[in-house]
C-alpha positions as CSV (number, residue, x, y, z in Angstrom):
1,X,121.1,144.9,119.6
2,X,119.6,141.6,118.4
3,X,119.7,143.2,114.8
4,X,123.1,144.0,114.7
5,X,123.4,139.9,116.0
6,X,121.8,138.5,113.0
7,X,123.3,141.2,110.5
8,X,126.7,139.7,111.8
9,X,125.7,136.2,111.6
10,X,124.1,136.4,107.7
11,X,127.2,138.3,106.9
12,X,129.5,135.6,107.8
13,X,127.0,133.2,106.2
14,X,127.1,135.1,103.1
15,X,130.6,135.8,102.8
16,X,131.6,131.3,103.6
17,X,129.5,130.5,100.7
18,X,130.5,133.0,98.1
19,X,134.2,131.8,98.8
20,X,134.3,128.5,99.9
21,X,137.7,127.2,98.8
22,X,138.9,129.7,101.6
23,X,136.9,128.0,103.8
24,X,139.5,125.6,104.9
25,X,143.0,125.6,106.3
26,X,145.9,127.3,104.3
27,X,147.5,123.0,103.2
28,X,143.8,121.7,101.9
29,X,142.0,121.5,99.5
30,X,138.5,120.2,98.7
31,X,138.0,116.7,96.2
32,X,134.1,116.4,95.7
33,X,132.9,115.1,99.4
34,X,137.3,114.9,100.7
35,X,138.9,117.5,101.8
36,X,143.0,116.6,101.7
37,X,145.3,118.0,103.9
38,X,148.9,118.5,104.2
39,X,150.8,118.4,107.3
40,X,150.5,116.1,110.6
41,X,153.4,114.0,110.9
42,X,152.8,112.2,107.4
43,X,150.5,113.3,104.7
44,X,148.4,111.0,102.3
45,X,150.2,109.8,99.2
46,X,150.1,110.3,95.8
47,X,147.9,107.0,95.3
48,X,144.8,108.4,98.4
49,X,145.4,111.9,96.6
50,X,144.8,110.2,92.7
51,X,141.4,108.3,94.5
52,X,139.9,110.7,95.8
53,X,141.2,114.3,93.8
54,X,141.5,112.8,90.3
55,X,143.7,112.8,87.4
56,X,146.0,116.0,88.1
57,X,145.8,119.0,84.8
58,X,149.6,118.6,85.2
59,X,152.3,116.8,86.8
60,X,155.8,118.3,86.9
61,X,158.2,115.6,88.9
62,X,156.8,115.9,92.4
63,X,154.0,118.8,91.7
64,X,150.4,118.0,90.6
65,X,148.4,121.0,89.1
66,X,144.8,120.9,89.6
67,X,142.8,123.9,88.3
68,X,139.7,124.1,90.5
69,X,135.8,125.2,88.9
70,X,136.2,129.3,89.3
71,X,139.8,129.6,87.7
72,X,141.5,128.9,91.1
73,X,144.5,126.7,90.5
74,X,146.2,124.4,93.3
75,X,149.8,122.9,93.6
76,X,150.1,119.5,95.4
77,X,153.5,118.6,96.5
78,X,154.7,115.2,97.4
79,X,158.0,114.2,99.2
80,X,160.6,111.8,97.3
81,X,159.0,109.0,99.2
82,X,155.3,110.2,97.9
83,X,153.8,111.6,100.8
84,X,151.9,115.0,100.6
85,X,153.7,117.9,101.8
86,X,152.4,121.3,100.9
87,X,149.0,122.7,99.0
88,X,149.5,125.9,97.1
């Protein structure tokens, strides 16, 4: 019984660090040490998502492109005013 414990428990710990962009909420995203979410009743803006993310790849009107170490690619959408609505 207490085998089949820790074989659960190193599987879950084997499987969070071999994917750890899925790690967080469907909306966020990971900058170095930040992890920036979307949602709540107003997001960060485009200037706290610059300061802490980076220079986007690519920015198409209110879409910033980041392509993440691994091939993963994320979209970061702003609002007119320049708040953060939605990570793809």
């Amino acid at each position: 019984m207490i085998y089949k414990s820790i074989w659960i428990v190193a599987s879950v710990f084997i499987l969070s660090t071999l994917m750890p962009e899925r790690a967080f909420a469907v909306g966020s995203m990971r900058c170095g040490t930040h992890i920036i979410s979307a949602g709540g009743r107003r997001g960060p803006d485009k200037y706290e998502v610059l300061k802490k993310c980076g220079e986007p790849t690519a920015r198409t009107g209110n879409s910033w492109v980041y392509e993440r170490p691994g091939g993963a690619t994320r979209v970061v959408v702003f609002d007119p005013s320049g708040s953060l609505t939605r990570i793809d």
